[in-house]
PDBQT receptor file of N, H, CA, C and O in Angstrom, charges set to zero:
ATOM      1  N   UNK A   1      -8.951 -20.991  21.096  1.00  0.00    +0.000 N 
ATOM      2  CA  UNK A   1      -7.954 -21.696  21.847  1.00  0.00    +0.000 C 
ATOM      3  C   UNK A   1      -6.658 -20.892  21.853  1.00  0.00    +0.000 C 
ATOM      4  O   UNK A   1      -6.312 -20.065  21.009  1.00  0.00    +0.000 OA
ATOM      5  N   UNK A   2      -6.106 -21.211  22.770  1.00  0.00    +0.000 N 
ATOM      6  H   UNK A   2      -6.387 -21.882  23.456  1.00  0.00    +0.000 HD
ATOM      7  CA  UNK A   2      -4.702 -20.515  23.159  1.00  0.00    +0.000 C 
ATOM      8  C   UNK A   2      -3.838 -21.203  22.841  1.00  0.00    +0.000 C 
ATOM      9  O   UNK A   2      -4.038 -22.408  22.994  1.00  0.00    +0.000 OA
ATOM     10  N   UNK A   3      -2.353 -20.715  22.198  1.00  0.00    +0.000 N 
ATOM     11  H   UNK A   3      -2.190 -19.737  22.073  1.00  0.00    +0.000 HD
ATOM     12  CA  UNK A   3      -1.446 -21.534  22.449  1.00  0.00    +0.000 C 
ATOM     13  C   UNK A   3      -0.305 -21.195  23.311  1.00  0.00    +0.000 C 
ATOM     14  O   UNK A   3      -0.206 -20.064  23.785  1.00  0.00    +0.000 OA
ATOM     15  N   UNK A   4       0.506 -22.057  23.525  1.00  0.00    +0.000 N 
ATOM     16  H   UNK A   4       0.425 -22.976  23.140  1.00  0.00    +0.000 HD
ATOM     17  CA  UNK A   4       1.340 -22.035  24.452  1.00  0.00    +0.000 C 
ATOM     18  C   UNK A   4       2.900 -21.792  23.861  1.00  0.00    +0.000 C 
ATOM     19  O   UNK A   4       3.449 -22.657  23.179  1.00  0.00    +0.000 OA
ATOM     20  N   UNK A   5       3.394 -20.819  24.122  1.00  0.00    +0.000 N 
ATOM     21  H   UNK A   5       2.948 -20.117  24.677  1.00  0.00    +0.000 HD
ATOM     22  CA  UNK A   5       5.060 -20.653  23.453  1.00  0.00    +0.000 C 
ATOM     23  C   UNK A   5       5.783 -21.079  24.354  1.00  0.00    +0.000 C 
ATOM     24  O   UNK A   5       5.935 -20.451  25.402  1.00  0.00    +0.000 OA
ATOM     25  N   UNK A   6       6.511 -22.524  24.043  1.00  0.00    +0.000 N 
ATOM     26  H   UNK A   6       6.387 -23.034  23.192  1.00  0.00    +0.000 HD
ATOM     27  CA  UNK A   6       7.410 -23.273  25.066  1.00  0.00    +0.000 C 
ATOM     28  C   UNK A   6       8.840 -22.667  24.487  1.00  0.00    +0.000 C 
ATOM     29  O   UNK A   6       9.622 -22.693  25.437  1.00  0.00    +0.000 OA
ATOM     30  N   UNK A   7       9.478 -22.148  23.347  1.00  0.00    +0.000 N 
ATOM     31  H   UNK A   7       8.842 -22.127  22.576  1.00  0.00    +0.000 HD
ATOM     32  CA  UNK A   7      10.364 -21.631  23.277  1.00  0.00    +0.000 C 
ATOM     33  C   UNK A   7      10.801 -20.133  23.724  1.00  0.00    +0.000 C 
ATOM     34  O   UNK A   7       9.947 -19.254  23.842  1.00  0.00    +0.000 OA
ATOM     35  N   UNK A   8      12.222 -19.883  23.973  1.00  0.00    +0.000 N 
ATOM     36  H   UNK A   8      12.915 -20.597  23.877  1.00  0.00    +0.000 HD
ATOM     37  CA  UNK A   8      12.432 -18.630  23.789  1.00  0.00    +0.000 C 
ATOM     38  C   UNK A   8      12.664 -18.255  22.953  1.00  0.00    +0.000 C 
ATOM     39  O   UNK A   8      13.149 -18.941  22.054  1.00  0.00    +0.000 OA
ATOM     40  N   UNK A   9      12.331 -16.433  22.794  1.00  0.00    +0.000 N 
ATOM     41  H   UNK A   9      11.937 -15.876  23.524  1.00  0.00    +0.000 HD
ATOM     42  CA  UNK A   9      12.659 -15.552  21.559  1.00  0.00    +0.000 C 
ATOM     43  C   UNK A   9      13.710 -15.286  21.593  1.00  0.00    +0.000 C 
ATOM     44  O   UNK A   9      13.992 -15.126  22.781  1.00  0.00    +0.000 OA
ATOM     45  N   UNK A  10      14.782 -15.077  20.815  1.00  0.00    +0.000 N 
ATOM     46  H   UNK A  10      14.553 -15.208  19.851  1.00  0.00    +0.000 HD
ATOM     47  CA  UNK A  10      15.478 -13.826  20.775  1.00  0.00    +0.000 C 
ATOM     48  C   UNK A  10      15.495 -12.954  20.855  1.00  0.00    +0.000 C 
ATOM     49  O   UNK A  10      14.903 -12.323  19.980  1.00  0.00    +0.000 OA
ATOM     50  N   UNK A  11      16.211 -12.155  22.013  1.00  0.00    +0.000 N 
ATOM     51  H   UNK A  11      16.692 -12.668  22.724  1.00  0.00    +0.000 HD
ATOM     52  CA  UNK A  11      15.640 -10.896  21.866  1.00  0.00    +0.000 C 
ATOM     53  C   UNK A  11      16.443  -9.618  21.487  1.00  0.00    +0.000 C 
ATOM     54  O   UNK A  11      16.044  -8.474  21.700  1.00  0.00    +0.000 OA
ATOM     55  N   UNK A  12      17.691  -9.968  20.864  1.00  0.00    +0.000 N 
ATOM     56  H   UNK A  12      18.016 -10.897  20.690  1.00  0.00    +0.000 HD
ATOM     57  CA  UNK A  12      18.425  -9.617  19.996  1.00  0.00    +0.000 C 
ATOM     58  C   UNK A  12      17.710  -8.923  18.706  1.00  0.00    +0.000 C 
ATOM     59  O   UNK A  12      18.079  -7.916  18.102  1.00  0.00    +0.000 OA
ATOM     60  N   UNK A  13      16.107 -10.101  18.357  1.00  0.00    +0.000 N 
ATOM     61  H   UNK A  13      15.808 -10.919  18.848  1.00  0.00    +0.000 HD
ATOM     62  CA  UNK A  13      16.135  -9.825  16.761  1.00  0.00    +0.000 C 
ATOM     63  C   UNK A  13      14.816  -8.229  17.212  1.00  0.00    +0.000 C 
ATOM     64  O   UNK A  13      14.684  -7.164  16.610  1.00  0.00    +0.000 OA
ATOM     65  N   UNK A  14      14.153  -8.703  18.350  1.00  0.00    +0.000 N 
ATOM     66  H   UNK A  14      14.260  -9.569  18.839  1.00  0.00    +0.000 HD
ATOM     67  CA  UNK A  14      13.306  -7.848  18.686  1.00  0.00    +0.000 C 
ATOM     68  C   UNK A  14      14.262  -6.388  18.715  1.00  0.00    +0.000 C 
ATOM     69  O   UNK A  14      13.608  -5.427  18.311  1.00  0.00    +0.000 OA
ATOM     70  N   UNK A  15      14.792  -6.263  18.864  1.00  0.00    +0.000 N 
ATOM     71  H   UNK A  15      15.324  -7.044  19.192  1.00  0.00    +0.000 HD
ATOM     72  CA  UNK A  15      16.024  -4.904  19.172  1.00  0.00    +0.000 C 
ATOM     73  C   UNK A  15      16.401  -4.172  17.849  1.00  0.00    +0.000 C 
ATOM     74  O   UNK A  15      16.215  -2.992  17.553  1.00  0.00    +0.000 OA
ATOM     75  N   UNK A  16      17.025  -5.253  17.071  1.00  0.00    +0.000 N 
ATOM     76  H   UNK A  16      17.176  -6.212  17.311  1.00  0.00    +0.000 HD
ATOM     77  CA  UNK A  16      16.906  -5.149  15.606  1.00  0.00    +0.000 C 
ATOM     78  C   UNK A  16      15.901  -4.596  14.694  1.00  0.00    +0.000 C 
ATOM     79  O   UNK A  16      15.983  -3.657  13.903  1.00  0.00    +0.000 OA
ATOM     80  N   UNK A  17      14.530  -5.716  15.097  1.00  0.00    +0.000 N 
ATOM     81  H   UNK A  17      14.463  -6.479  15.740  1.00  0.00    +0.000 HD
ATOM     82  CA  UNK A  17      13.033  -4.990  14.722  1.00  0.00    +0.000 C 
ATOM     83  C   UNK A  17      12.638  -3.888  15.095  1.00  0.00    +0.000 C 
ATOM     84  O   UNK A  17      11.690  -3.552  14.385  1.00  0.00    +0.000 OA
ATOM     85  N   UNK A  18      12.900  -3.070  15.923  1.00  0.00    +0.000 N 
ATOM     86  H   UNK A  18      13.670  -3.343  16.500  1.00  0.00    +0.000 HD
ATOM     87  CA  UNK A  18      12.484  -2.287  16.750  1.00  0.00    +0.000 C 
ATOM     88  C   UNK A  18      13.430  -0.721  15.866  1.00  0.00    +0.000 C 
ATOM     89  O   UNK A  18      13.121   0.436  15.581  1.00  0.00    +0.000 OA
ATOM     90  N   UNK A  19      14.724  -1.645  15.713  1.00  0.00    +0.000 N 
ATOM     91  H   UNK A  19      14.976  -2.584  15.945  1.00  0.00    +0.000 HD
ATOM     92  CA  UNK A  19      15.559  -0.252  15.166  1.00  0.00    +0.000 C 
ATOM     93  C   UNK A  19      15.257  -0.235  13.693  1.00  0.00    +0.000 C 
ATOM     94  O   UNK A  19      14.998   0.866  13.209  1.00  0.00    +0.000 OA
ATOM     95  N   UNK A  20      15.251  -1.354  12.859  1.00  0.00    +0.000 N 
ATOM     96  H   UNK A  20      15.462  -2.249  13.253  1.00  0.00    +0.000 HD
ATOM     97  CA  UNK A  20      14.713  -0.599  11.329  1.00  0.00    +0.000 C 
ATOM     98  C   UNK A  20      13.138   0.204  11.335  1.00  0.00    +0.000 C 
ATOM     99  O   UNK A  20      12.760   1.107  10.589  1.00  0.00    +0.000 OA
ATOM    100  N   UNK A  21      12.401  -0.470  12.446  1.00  0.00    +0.000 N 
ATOM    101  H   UNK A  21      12.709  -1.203  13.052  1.00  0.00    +0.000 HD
ATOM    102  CA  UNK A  21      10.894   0.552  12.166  1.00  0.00    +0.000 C 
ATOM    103  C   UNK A  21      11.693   1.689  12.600  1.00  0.00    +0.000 C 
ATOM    104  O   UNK A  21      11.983   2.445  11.672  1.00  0.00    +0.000 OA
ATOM    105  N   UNK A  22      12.072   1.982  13.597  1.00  0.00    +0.000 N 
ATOM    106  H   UNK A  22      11.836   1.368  14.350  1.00  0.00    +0.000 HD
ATOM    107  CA  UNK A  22      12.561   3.636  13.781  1.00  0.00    +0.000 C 
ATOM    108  C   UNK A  22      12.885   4.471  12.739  1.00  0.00    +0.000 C 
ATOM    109  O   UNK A  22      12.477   5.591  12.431  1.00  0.00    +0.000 OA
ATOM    110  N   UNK A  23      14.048   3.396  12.036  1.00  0.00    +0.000 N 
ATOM    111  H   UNK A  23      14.379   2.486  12.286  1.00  0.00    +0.000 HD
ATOM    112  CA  UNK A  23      14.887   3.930  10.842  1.00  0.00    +0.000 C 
ATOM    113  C   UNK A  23      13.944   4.378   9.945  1.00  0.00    +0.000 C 
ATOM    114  O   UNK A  23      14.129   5.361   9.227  1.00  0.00    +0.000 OA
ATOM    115  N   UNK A  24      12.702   3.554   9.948  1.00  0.00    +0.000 N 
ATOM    116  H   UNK A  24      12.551   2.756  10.531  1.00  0.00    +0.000 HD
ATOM    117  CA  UNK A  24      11.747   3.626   8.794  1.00  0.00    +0.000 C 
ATOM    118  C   UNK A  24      11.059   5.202   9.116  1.00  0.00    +0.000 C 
ATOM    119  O   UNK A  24      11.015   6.179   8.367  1.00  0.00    +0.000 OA
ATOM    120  N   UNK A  25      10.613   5.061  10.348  1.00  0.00    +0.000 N 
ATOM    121  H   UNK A  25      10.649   4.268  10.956  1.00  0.00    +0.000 HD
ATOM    122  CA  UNK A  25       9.896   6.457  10.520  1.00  0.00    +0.000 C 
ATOM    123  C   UNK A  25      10.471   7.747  10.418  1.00  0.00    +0.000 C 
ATOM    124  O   UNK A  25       9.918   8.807  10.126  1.00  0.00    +0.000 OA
ATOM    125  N   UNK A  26      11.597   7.527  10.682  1.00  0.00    +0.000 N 
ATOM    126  H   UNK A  26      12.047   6.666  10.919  1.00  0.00    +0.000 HD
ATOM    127  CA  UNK A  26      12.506   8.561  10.792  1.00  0.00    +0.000 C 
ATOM    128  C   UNK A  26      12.794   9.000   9.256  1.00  0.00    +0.000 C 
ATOM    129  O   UNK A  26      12.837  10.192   8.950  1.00  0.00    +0.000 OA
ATOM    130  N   UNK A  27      12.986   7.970   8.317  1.00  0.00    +0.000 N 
ATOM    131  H   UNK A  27      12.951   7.002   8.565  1.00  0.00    +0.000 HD
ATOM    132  CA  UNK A  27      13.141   8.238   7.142  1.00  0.00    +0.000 C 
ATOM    133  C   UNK A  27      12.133   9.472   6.499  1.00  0.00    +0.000 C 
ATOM    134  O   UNK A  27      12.411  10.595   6.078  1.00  0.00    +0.000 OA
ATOM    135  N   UNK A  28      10.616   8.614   6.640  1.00  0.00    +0.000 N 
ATOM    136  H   UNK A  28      10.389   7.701   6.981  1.00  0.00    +0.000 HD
ATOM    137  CA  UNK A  28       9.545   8.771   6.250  1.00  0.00    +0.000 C 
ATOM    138  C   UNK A  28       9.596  10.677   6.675  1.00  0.00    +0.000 C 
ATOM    139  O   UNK A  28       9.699  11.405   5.687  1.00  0.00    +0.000 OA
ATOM    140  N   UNK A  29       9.533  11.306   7.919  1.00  0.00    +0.000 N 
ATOM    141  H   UNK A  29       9.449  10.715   8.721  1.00  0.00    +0.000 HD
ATOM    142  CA  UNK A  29       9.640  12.145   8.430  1.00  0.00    +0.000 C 
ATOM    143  C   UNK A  29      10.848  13.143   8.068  1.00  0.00    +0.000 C 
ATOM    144  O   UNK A  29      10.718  14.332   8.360  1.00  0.00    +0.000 OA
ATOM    145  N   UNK A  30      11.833  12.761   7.538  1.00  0.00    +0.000 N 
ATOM    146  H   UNK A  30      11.938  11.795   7.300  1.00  0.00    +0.000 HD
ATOM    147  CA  UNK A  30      13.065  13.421   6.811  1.00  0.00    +0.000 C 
ATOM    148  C   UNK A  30      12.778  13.157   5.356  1.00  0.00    +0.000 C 
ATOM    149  O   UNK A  30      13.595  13.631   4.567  1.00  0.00    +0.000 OA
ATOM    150  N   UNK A  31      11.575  12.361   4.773  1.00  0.00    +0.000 N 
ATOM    151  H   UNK A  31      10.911  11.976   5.414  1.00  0.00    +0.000 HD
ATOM    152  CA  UNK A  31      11.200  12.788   3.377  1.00  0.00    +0.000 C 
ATOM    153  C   UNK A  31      10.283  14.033   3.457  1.00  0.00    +0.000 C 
ATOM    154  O   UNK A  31      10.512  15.115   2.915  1.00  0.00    +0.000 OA
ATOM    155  N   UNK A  32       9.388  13.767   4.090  1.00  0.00    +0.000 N 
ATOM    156  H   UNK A  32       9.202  12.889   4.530  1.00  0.00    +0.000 HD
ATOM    157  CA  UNK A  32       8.315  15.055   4.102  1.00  0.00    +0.000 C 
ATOM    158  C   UNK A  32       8.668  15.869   4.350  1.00  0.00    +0.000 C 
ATOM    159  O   UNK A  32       8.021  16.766   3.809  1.00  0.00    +0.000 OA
ATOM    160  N   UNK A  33       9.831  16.418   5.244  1.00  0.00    +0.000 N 
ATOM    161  H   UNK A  33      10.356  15.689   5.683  1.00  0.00    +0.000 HD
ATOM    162  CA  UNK A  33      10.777  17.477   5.319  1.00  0.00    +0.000 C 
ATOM    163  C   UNK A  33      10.928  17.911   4.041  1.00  0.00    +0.000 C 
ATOM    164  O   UNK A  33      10.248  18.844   3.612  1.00  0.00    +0.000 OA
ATOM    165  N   UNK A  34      11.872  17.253   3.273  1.00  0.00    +0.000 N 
ATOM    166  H   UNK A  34      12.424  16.495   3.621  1.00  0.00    +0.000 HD
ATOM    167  CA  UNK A  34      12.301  17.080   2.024  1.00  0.00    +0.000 C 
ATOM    168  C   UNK A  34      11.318  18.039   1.073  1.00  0.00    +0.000 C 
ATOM    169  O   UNK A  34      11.497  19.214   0.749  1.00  0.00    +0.000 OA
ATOM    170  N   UNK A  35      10.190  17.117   0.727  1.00  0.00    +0.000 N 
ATOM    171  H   UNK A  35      10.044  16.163   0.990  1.00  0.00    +0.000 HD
ATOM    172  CA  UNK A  35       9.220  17.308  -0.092  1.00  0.00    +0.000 C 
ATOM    173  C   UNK A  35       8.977  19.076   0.366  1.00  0.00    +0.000 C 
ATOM    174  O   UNK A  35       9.360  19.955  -0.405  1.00  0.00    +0.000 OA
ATOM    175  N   UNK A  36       8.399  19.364   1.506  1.00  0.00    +0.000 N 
ATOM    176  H   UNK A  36       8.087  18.650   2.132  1.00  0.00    +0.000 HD
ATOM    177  CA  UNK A  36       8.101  20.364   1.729  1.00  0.00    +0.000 C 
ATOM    178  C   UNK A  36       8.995  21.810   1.667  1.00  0.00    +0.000 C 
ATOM    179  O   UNK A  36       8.602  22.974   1.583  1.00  0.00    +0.000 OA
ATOM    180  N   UNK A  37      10.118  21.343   1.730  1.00  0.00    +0.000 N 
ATOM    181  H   UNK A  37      10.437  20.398   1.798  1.00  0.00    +0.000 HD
ATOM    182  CA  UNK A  37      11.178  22.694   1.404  1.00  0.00    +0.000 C 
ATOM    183  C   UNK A  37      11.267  22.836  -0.474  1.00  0.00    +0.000 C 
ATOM    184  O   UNK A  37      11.629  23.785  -1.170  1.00  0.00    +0.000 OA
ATOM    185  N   UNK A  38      10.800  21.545  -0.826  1.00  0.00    +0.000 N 
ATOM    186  H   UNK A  38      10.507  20.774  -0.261  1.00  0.00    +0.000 HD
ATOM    187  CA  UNK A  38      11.172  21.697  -2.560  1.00  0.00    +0.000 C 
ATOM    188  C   UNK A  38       9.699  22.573  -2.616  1.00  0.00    +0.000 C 
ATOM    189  O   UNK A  38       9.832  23.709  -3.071  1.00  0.00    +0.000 OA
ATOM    190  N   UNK A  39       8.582  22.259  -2.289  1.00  0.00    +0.000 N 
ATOM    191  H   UNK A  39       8.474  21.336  -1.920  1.00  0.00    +0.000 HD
ATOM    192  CA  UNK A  39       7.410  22.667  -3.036  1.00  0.00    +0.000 C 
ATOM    193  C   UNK A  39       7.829  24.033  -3.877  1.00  0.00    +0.000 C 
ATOM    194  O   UNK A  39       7.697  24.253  -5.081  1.00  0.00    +0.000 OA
ATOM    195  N   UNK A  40       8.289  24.738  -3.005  1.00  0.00    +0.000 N 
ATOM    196  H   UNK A  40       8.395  24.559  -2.027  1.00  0.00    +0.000 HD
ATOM    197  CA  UNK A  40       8.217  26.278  -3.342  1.00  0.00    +0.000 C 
ATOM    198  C   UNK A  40       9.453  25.988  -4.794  1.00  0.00    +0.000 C 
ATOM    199  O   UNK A  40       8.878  26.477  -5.766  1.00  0.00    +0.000 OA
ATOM    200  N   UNK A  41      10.267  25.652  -5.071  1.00  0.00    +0.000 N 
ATOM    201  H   UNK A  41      10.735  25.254  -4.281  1.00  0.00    +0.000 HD
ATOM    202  CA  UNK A  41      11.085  25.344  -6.435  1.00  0.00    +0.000 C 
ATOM    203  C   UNK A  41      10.331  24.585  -7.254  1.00  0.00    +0.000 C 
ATOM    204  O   UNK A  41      10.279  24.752  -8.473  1.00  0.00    +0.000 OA
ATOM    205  N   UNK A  42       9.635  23.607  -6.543  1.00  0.00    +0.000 N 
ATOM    206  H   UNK A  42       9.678  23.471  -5.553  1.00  0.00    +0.000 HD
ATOM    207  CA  UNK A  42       8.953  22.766  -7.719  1.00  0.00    +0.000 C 
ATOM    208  C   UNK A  42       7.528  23.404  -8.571  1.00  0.00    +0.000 C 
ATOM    209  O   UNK A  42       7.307  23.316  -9.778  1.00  0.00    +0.000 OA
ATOM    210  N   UNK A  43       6.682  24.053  -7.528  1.00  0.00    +0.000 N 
ATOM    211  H   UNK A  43       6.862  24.125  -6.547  1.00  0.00    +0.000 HD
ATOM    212  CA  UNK A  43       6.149  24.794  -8.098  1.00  0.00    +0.000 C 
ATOM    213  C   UNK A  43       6.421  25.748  -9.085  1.00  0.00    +0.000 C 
ATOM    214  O   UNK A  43       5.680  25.684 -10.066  1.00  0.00    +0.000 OA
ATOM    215  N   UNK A  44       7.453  26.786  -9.091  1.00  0.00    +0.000 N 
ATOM    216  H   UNK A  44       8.055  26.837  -8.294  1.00  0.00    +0.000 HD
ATOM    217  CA  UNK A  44       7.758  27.799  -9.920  1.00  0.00    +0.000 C 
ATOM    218  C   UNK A  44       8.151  27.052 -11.343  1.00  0.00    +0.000 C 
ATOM    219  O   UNK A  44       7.768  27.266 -12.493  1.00  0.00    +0.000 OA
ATOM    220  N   UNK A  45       9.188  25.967 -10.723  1.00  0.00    +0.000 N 
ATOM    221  H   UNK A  45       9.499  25.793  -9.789  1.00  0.00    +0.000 HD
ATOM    222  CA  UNK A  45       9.560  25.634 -12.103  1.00  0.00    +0.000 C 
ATOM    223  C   UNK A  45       8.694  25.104 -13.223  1.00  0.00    +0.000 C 
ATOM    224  O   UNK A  45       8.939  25.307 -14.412  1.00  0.00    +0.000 OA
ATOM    225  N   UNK A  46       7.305  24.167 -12.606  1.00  0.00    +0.000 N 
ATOM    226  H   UNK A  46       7.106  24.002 -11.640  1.00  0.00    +0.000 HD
ATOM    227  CA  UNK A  46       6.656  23.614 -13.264  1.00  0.00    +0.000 C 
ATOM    228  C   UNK A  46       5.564  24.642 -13.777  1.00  0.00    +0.000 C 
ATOM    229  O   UNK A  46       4.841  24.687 -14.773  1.00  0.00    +0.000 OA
ATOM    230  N   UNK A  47       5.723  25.307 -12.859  1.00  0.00    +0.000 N 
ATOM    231  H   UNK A  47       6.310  25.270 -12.050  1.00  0.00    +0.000 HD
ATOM    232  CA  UNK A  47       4.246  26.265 -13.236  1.00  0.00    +0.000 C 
ATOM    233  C   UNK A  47       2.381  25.462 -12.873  1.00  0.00    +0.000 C 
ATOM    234  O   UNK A  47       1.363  25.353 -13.556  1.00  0.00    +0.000 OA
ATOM    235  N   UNK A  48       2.800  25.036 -11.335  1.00  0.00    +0.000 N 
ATOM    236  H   UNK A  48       3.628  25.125 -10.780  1.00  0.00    +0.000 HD
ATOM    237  CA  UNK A  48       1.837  24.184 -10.945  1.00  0.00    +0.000 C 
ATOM    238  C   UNK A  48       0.887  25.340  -9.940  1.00  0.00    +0.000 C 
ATOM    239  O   UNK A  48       1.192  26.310  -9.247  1.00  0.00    +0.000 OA
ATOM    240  N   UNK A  49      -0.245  24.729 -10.247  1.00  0.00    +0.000 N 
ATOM    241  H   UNK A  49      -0.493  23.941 -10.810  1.00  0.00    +0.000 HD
ATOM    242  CA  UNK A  49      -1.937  25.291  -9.377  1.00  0.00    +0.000 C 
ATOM    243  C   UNK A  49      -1.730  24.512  -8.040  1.00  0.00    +0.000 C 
ATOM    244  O   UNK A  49      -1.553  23.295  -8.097  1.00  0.00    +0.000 OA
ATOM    245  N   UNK A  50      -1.741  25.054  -7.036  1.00  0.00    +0.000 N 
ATOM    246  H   UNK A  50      -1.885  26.043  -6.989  1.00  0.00    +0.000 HD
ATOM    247  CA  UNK A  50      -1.750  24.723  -5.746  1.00  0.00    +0.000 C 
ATOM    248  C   UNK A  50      -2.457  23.014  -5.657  1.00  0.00    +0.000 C 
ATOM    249  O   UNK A  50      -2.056  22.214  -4.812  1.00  0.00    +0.000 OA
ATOM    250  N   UNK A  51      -3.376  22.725  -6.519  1.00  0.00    +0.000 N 
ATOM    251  H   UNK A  51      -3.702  23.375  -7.205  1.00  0.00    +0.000 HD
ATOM    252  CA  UNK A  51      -3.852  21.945  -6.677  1.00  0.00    +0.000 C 
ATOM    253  C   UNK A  51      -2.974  20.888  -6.558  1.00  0.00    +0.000 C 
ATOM    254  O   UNK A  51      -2.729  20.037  -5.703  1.00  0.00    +0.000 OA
ATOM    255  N   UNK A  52      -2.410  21.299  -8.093  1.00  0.00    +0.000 N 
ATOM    256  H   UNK A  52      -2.609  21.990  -8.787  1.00  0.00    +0.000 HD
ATOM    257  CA  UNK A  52      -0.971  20.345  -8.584  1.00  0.00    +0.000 C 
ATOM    258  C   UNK A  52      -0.268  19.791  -7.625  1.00  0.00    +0.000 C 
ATOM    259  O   UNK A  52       0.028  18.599  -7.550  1.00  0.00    +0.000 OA
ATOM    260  N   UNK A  53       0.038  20.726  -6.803  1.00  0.00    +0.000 N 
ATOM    261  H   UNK A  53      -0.202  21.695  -6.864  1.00  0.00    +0.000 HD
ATOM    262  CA  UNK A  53       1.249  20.766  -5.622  1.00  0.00    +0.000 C 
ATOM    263  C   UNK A  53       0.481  20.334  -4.335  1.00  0.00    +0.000 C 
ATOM    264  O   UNK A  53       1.101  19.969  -3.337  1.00  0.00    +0.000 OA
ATOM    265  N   UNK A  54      -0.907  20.384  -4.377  1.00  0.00    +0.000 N 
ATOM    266  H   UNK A  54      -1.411  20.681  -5.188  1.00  0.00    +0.000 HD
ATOM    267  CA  UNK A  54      -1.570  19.795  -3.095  1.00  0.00    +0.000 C 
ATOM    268  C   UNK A  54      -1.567  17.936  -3.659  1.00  0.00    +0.000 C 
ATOM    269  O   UNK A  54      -1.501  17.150  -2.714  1.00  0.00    +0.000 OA
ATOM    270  N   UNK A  55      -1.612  17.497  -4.627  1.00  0.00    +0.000 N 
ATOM    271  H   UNK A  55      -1.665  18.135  -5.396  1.00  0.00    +0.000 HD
ATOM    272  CA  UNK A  55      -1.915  16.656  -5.713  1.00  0.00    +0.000 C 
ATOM    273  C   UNK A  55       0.085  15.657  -5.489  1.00  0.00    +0.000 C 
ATOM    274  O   UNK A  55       0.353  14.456  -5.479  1.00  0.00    +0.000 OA
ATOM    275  N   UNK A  56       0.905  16.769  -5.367  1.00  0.00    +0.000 N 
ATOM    276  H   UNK A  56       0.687  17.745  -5.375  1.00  0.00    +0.000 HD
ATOM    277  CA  UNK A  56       2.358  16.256  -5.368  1.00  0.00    +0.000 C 
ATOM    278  C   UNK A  56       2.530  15.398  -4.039  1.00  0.00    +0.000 C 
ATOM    279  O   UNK A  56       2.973  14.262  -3.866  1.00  0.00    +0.000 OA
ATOM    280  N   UNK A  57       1.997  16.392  -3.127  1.00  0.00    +0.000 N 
ATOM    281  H   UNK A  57       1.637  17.314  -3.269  1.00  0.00    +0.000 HD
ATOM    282  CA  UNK A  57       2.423  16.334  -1.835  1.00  0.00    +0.000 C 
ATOM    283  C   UNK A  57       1.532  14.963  -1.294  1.00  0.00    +0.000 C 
ATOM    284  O   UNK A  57       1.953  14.000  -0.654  1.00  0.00    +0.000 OA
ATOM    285  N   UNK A  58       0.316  15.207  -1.733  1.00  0.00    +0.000 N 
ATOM    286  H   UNK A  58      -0.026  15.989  -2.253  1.00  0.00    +0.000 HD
ATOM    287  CA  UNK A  58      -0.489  13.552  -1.207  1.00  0.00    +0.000 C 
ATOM    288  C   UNK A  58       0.076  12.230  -2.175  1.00  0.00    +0.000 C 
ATOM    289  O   UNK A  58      -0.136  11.074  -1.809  1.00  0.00    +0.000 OA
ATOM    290  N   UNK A  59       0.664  12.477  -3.187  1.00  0.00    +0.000 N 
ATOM    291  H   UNK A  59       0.836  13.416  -3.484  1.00  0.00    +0.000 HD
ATOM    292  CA  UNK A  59       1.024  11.296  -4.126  1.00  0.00    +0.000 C 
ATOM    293  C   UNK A  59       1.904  10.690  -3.125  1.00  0.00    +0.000 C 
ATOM    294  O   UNK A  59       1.507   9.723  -2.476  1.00  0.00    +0.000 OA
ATOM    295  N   UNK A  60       3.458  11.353  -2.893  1.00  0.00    +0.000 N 
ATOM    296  H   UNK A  60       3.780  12.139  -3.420  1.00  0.00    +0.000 HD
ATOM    297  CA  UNK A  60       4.705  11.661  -2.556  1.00  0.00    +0.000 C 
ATOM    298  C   UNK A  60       4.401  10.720  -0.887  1.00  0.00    +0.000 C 
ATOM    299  O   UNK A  60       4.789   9.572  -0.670  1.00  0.00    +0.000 OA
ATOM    300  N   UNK A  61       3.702  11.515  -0.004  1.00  0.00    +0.000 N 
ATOM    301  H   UNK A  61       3.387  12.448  -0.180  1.00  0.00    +0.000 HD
ATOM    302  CA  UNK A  61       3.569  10.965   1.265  1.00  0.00    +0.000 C 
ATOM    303  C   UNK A  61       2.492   9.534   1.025  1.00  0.00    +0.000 C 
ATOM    304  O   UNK A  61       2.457   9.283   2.229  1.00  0.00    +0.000 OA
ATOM    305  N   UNK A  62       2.002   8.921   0.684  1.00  0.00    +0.000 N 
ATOM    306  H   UNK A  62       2.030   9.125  -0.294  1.00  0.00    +0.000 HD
ATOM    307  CA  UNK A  62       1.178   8.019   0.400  1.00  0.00    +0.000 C 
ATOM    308  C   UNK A  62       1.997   6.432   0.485  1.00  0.00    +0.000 C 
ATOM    309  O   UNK A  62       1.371   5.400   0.241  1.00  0.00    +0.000 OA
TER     310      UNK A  62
């Protein structure tokens, strides 16, 4: 069965919704940036097997 939406939305909040997912992706995409310029420091310092650092990078983005 269907229902019927006799009210209106706001569509103010939809605009709103719309801009924190952005914010969110955008974040997400300026972390992995992030992550990926450290590897090469984080590696040396730790003294990590590509593994390690393949192991960082899937934890980190997850």
């Amino acid at each position: 069965m269907h229902q019927i939406v006799t009210q209106q939305i706001d569509s103010s909040r939809r605009w709103w919704v719309l801009a924190i997912v952005v914010a969110a992706q955008f974040m997400f995409g300026v972390d992995a940036f992030i992550v990926n310029v450290a590897i090469p420091t984080i590696a040396v310092e730790l003294e990590a097997s590509p593994a390690q650092i393949e192991a960082v990078i899937a934890i980190y983005l997850t």
